[in-house]
N, C-alpha and C positions, 0 to 999 in steps of 0.2 A: 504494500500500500504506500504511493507516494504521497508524504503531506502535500497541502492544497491542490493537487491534481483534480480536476471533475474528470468523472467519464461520464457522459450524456448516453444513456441508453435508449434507443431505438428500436422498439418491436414492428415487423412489418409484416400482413397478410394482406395481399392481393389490393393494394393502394399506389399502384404504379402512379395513378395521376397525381399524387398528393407528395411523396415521399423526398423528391427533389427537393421541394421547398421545405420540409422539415429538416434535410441534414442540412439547408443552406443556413436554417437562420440557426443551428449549431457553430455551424462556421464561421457564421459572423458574431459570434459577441465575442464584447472589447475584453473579456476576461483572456489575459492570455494562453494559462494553464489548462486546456482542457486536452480530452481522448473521444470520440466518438465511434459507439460499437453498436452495430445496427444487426437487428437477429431477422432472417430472413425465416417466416414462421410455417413454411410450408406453402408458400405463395405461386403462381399461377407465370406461364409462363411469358408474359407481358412484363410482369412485374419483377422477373427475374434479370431480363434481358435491361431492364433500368438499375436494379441493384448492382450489376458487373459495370456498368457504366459510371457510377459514381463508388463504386469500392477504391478508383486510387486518391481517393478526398478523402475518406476516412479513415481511425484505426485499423477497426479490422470489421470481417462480415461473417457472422455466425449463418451457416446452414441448417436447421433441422427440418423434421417433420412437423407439422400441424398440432400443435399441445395449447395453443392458448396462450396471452399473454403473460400469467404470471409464469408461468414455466421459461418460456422465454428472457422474461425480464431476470429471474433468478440465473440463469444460465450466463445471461450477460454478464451480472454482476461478480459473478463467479469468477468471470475472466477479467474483470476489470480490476485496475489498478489506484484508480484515483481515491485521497480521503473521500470524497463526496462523491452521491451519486443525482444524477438527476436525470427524472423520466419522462419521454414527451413520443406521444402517441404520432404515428407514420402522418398521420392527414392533419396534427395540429402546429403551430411552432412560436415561436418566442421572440418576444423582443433583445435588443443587441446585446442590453445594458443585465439583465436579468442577473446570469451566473456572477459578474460583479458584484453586484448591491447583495444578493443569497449568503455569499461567501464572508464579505463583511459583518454581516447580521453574526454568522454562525463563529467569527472573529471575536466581536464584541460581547456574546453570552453564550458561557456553554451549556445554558439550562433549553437553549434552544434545539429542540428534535427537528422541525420541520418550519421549511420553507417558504411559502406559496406566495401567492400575490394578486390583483384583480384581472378576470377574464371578461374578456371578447368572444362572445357567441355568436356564428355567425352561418352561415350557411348558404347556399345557391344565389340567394335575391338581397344578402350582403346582412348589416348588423343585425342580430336578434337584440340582444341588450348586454349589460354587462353585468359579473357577477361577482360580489363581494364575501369571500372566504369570512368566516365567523374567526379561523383562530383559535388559540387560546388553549387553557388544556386539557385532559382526558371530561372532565366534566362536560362542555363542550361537542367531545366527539363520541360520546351514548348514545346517540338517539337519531342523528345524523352526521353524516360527513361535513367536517367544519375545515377542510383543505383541496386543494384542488390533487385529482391524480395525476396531476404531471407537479410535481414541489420535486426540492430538493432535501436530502439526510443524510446521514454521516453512513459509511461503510461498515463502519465499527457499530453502531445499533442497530443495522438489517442483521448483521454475522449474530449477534446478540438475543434477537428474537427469532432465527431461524429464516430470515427470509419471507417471501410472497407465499399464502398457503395455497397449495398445486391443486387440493382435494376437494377446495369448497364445490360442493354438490350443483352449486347453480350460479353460472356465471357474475360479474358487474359488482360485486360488492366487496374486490378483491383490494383496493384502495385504501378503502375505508377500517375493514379489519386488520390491516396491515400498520396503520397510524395507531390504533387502539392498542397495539400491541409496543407499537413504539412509546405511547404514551402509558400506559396504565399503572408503571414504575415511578413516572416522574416529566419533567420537562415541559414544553409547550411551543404550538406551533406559531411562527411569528406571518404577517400579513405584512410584505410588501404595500405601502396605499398605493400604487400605483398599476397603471394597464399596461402587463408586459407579458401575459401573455393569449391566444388567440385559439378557441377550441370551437373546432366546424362540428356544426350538427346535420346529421345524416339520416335520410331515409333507409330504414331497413337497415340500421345497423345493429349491432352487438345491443349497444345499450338501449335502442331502442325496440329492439325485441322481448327485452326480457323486463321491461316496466312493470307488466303488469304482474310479474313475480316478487315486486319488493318486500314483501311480507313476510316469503318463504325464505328469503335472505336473509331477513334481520332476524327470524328465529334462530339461522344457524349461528348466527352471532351472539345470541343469548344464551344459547348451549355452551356454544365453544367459551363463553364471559361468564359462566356463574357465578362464580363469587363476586364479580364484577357487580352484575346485575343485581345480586341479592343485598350488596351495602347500598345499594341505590335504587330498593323495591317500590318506593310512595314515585320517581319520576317513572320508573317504567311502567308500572298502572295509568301515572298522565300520561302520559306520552300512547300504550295502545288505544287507551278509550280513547286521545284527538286521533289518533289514526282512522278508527271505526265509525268516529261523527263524520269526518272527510270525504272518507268513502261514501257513507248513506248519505250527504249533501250531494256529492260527482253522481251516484247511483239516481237519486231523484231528478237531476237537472239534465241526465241523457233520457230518462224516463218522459220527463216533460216535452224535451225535444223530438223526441219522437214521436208522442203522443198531437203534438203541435203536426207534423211532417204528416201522418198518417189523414189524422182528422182533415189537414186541408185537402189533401188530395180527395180523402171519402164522399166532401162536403162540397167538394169542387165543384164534378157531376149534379149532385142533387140540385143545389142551386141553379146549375143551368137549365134544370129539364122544370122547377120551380118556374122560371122568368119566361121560359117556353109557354107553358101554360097558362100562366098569368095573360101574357101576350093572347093567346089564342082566348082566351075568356074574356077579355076585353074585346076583342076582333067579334065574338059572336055577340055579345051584347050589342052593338051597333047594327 
């Protein structure tokens, strides 16, 4: 492990159109000290033939088979050499300045675990909005992710907590339990206030396939956290019941909406064969 070395990890599945500009803006921040190691995750043969292309810019280029990002991101990190690591998904990427100002923070306090900073959501038709990381420490990160999944953290606290867990049963929550383990010892995630970095949202992707599972994720977090969860059993009680009024609010107002969708179409007809009539009954009255 090189002191202040970053290695910027890079997992990549079938994001040929995207993956350029994520090692580019690796490449560009003014931090001088970095390594960039990109894990090609089983990816398609378009996107292969871009990874050989940009392999003599980088460290180095990991080959496997299809396993998923954490498996890839552990594999990475495995080979990486840098004190610090930092993660940034094939299709998102960073501002210049970022690994700079991260490494500072983590200069200035060593109570500091994690990185992060404010995101740019953005997608085909250009800004969604931007989103502000909560921070802060393990309390904070119970009940939601209060960092983004692309921060930065020491080498030395992934080797610590074993790393990314390869086995969660159901993708997207891999982040999230990963900080909670980083944190549940001690320390605290620090917020960047500024916009440095930029996460594209995508149809049909990973994360947006498995939304509608977040429930069955956050049990295996409860499982996996018991004693966690058990010294802090009165918020997890709040925290599932606002879950369950949430849902029967979203569950009532698609309800409505389709009842609305339905009804005007049903009502549609009636009414015209209604004004039909009407018409003709006036016509024979004359």
């Amino acid at each position: 492990m090189i002191k202040d070395l970053i290695s910027i990890i890079i997992p990549c599945y079938n994001d040929s159109d995207f993956i350029e500009k994520a090692v580019r803006s690796a490449l560009n921040q003014t931090y001088p000290n970095i390594e960039i190691i990109v894990v090609d995750d089983g990816s398609d043969a378009k996107t292969k033939t871009v990874l050989k292309a940009i392999e003599p810019s980088i460290t180095k280029l990991i080959t496997q088979d299809n396993q998923g990002q954490s498996v890839a991101r552990n594999n990475a990190i495995k080979q990486a050499k840098g004190e610090f690591i930092l993660n940034l998904d094939s299709d998102d990427f960073f501002e210049p300045t970022f690994c700079e100002k991260a490494v500072q923070k983590f200069q200035d306090d060593s109570a500091i675990k994690i990185v992060t900073c404010l995101a740019n959501r953005f997608n085909t038709k250009g800004s969604i909005d931007i989103v502000t990381p909560r921070g802060g420490d393990i309390q904070n990160f119970l009940f939601a992710n209060s960092a983004l999944g692309s921060s930065m953290f020491r080498r030395h606290d992934w080797e610590v907590v074993g790393g990314y867990e390869e086995q969660l049963p159901i993708l997207g929550f891999e982040d999230w339990e990963f900080y909670i383990q980083l944190l549940k010892h001690g320390g605290y995630a620090y917020v960047l206030n500024e916009l440095l970095f930029h996460y594209q949202v995508r149809e049909n992707s990973t994360t947006d396939r498995i939304r509608d599972l977040k429930l069955d994720k956050f049990k295996h977090i409860i499982f996996k956290h018991k004693e966690l969860y058990k010294d802090n059993f009165e918020g997890l009680v709040a925290n599932l019941i606002e879950r369950i009024r949430q849902e029967s609010i979203e569950k009532i107002k698609n309800t409505e909406r389709l009842d609305f969708v339905i009804g005007n179409h049903v009502l549609k007809p009636l009414r015209w064969i209604k004004a039909v009539i009407k018409k003709v009954g006036c016509k024979c009255m004359l």
